[in-house]
C-alpha positions in Angstrom: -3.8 6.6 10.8 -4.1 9.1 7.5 -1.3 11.0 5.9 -0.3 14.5 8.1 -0.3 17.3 6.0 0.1 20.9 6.3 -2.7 23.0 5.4 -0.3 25.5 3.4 0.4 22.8 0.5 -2.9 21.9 -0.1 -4.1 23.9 -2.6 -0.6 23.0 -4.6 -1.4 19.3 -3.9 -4.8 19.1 -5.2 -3.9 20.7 -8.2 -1.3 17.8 -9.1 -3.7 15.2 -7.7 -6.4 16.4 -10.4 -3.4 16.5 -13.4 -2.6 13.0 -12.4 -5.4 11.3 -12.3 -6.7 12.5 -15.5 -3.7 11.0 -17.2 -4.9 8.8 -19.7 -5.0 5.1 -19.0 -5.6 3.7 -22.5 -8.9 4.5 -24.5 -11.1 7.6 -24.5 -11.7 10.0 -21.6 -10.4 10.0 -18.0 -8.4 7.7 -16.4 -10.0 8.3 -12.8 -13.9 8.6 -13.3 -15.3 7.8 -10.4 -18.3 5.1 -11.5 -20.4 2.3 -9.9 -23.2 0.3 -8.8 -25.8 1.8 -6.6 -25.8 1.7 -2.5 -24.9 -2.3 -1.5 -25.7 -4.0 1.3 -23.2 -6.6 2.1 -24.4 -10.3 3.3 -23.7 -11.5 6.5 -20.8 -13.8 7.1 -21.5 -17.3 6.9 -24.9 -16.6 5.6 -23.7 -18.6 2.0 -24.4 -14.8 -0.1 -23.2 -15.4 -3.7 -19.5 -13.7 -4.1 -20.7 -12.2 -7.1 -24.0 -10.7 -6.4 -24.1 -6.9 -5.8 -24.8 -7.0 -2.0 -21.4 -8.7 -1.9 -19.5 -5.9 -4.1 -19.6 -2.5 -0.9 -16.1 -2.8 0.2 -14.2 -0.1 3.0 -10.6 1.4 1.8 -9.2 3.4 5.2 -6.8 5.9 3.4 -8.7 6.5 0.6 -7.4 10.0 0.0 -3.8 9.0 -0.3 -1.9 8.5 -3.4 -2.1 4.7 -3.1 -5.6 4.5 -1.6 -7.0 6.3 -4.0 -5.5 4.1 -7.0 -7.2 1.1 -4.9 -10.2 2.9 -5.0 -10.0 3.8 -8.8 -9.2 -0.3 -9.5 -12.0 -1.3 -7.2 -14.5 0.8 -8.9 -13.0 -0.5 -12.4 -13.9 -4.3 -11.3 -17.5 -3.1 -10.5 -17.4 -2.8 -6.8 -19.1 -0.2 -4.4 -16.0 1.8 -2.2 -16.7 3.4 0.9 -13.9 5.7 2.2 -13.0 5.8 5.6 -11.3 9.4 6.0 -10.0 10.5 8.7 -10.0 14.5 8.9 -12.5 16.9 7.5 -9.4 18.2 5.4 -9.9 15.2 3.7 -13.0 15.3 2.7 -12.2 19.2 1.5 -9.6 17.8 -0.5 -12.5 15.4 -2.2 -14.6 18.0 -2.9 -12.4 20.2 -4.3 -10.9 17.3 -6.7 -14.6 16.9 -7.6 -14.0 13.7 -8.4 -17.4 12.6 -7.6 -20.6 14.1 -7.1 -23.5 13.5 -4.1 -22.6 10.1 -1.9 -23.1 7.0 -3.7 -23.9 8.8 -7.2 -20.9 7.1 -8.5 -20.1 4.3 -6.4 -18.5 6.2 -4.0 -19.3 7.0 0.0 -17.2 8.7 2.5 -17.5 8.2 6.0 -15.3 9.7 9.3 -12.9 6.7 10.7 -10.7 7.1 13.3 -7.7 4.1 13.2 -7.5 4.5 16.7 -11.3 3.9 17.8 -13.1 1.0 17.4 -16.2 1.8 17.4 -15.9 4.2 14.4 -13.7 1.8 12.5 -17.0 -0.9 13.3 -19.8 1.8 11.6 -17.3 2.5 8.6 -17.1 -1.3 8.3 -20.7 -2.2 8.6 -22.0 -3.4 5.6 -18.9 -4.5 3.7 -17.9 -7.9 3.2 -13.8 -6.5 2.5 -11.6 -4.4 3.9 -8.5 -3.2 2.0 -6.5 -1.2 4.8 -4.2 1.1 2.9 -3.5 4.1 5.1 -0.6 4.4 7.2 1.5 7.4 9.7 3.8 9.9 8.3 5.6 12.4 10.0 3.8 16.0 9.9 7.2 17.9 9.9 8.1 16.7 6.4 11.4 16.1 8.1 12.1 12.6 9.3 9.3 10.5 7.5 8.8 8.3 10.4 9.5 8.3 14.5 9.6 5.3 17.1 6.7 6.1 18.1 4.9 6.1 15.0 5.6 2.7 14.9 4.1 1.5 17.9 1.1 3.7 16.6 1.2 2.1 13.7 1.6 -1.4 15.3 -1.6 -0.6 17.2 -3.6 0.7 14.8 -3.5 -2.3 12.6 -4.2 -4.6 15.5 -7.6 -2.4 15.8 -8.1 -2.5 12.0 -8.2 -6.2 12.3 -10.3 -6.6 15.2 -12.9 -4.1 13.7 -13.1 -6.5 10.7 -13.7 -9.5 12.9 -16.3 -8.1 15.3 -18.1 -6.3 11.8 -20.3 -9.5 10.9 -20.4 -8.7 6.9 -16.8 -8.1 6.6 -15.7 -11.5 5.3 -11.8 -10.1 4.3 -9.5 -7.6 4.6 -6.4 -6.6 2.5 -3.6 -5.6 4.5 -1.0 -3.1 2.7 2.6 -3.5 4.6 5.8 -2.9 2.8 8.7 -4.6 1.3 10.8 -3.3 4.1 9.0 -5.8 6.3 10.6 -8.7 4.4 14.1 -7.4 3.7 16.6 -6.1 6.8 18.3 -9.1 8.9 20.4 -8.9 11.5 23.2 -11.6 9.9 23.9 -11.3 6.3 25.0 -15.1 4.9 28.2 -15.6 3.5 28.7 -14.9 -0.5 27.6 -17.4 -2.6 28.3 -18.4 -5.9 24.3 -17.7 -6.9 22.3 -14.7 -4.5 20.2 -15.5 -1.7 16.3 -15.3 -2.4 14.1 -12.7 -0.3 10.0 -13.5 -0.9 7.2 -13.0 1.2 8.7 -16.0 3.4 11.5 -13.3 5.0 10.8 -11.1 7.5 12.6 -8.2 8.7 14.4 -8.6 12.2 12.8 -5.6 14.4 15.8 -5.8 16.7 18.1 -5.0 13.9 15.6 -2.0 12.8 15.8 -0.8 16.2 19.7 -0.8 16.5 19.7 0.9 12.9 17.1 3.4 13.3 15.3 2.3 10.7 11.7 3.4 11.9 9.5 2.7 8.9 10.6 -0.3 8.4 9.9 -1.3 11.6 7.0 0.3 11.8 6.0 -1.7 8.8 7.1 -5.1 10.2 5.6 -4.7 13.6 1.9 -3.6 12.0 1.7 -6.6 9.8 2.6 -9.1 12.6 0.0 -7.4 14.8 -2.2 -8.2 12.1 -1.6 -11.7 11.4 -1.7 -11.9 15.2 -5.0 -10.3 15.7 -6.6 -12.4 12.9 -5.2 -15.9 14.0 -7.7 -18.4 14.7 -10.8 -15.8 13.6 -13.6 -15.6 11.4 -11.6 -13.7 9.1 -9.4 -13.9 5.8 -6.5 -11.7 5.4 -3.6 -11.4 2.9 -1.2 -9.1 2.8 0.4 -6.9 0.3 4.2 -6.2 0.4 5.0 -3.4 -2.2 8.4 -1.7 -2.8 8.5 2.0 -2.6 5.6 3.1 -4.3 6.1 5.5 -7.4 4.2 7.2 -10.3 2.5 9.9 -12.0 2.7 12.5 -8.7 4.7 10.8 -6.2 7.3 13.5 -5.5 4.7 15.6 -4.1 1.7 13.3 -2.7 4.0 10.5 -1.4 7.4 12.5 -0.7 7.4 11.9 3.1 6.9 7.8 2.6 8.5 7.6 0.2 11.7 9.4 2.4 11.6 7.1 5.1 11.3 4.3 2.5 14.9 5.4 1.7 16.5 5.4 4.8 19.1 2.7 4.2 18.8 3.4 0.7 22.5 2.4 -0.4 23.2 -0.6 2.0 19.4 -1.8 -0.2 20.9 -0.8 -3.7 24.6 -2.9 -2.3 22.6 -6.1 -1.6 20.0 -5.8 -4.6 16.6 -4.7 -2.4 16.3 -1.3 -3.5 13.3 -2.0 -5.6 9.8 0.6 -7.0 6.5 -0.1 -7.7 4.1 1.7 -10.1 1.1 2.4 -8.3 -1.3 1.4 -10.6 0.3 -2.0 -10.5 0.2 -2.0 -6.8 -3.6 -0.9 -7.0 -4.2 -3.5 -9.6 -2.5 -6.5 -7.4 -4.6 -5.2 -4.0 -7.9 -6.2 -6.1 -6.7 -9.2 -7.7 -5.5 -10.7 -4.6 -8.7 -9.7 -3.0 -10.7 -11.3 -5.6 -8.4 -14.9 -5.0 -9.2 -15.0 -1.5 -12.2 -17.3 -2.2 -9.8 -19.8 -3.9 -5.9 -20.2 -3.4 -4.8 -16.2 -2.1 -3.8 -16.3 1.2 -0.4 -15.2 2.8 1.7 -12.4 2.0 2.5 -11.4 -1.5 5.5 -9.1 -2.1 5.1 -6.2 -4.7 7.7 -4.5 -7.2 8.6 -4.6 -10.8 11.9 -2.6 -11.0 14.8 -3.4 -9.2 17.2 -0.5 -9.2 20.6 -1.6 -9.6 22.9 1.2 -10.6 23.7 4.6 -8.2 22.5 6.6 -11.0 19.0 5.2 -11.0 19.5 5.7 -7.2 20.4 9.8 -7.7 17.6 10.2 -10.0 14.8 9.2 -7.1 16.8 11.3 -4.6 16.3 14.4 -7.3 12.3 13.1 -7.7 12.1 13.4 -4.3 13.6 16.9 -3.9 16.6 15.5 -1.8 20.1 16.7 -1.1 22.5 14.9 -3.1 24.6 12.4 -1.1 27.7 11.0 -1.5 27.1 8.1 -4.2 27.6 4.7 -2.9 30.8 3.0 -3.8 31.0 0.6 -7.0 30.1 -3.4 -5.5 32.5 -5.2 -5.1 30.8 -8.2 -5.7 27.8 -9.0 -7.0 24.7 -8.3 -4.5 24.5 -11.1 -1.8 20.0 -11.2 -2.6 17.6 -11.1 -5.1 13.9 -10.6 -4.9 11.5 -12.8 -6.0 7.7 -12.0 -6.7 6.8 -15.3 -8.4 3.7 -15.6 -5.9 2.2 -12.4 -6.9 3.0 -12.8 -10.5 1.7 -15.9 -10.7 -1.7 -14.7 -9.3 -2.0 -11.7 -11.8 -0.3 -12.8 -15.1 0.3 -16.1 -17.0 4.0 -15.1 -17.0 5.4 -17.4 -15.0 8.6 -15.1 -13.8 10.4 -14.0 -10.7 11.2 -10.4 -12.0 9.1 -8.0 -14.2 12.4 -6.3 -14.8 12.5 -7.4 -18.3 9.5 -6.1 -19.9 8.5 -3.2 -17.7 10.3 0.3 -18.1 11.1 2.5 -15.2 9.3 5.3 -15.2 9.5 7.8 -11.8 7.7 10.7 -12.6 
């Protein structure tokens, strides 16, 4: 799948990759240095291999070279493990050279290989030798226009379904994290009736494709249909999978490396901010719960976890991503009524990476776009 971009902005966009990942992440030096064990050869499946020997740490992140693959990659290689990146154009792989993030393959932890979404049997050679998968990449639209078509959903859809059965015919790979999207949990055909307290939406909702389809709301159901595809093609196989259901991403770059996304995120945007389900995620957060669920999946992880920790409830908020974004100003929504008729709740996830025991982060973690 990979992100479509033109050739023209790359030069502009490498430039503000570089300047955001050497932001500072707390102590001396940069934040994204690109470190790690040596070449690892994953165990075989079944074969009993300890979890936390280093033949078990070569994992394969498809999208590595977007903005959040390559904060999964950056949290992978902080928790010790060896990434492989499965890109998909040689564009790529210019784009990683001229970051110079890394040196020769596998001086610091770090391969690249060529991986077509679309082919099995180069999704099988990228694969060989991990023991996880964390499948982050997904389709955009290359006009910069719409963000997302129909038929990038049934690409999408597909691709995943391939993904999936890559990882279960690949005898080391043991698990696969699956990145979907909020929007697969949150549009419904019938709304219930007003209560006195807000209806809950967790990672037990899904989002009615026949209602996407009436509404035009590709992404989302590109979203929704890719991760049933997946559960689908993993059902009743050698294979663990969780999922990973983040809000629209944000952070340190995101207006320019994740503008088109992040634009057919929005498409709905004020019926989401009426009902309460217009929520962000910081990347690094979303990075940081990818690898933590990954590293549960020998225990209790399992499922879908949903991902966010702002909720954006007031049209200014709203304005302020549509300027990050570059977008024309729209007509604000008008004031609620009454209070939203949902609330989201990521106590699953929270619980999994934090000792607060909370349904919202919205009370001790700032908003910060750009």
């Amino acid at each position: 799948m990979g992100v479509l971009r033109s050739t023209q902005s790359m030069a502009a966009e490498v430039e503000e990759m570089r300047a955001a990942l050497l932001l500072g992440a707390g102590g001396p030096g940069p934040a994204w240095r690109w470190r790690g064990g040596g070449a690892a050869a994953a165990g075989k499946r079944g074969a009993g291999a300890d979890e936390g020997a280093a033949e078990a740490r070569a994992v394969c992140v498809t999208g590595g070279i977007s903005f959040l693959g390559l904060a999964v990659v950056d949290r992978l290689l902080r928790h010790g493990y060896s990434v492989r990146l499965a890109l998909e154009t040689q564009e790529d792989l210019d784009k990683l050279r001229e970051m110079d993030l890394f040196g020769e393959n596998g001086r610091d932890g770090v391969w690249t290989i060529m991986a077509n979404v679309m082919d099995p049997e180069s999704l099988h050679r990228a694969f060989d030798g991990c023991v996880g998968v964390f499948h982050t990449s997904s389709l955009v639209d290359p006009g910069g226009i719409s963000g997302y078509t129909k038929h990038m959903a049934t690409l999408e859809a597909k691709a995943a379904e391939q993904v999936v059965e890559a990882c279960v015919r690949t005898e080391s790979v043991r698990k696969c994290v699956f990145t979907s999207s909020l929007l697969a949990c949150v549009w419904r055909q019938s709304y219930p009736h007003r209560h006195r307290f807000p209806a809950t939406v967790d990672e037990s909702c899904w989002s009615d494709e026949t209602f996407c389809r009436e509404k035009k709301l590709w992404f989302a159901l590109g979203k929704t249909m890719a991760e049933k595809a997946a559960w689908r093609a993993a059902r009743g196989r050698d294979l663990k999978l969780v999922t990973v259901c983040p809000a629209l991403v944000t952070g340190p770059g995101f207006r320019r490396r994740n503008s088109t996304p992040s634009i057919a995120y929005l498409k709905g945007a004020h019926t989401m901010l009426a009902e309460g389900l217009l929520a962000t995620a910081d990347v690094e957060r979303v990075a940081e719960a990818h690898v933590r669920v990954y590293e549960a999946m020998g225990g209790t992880a399992g499922g879908r976890y949903i991902c966010y920790d702002h909720v954006v409830r007031r049209a200014e908020e709203f304005a302020e991503l549509e300027r990050q974004l570059g977008l024309r100003p729209r007509a604000p929504p008008p004031p609620a009524a009454a209070p939203p008729s949902f609330e989201l709740c990521n106590r699953k996830l929270a619980r999994l990476v934090s000792s607060r025991r909370r349904c919202t982060h919205d009370a001790y973690l700032p908003v910060a776009y750009d």
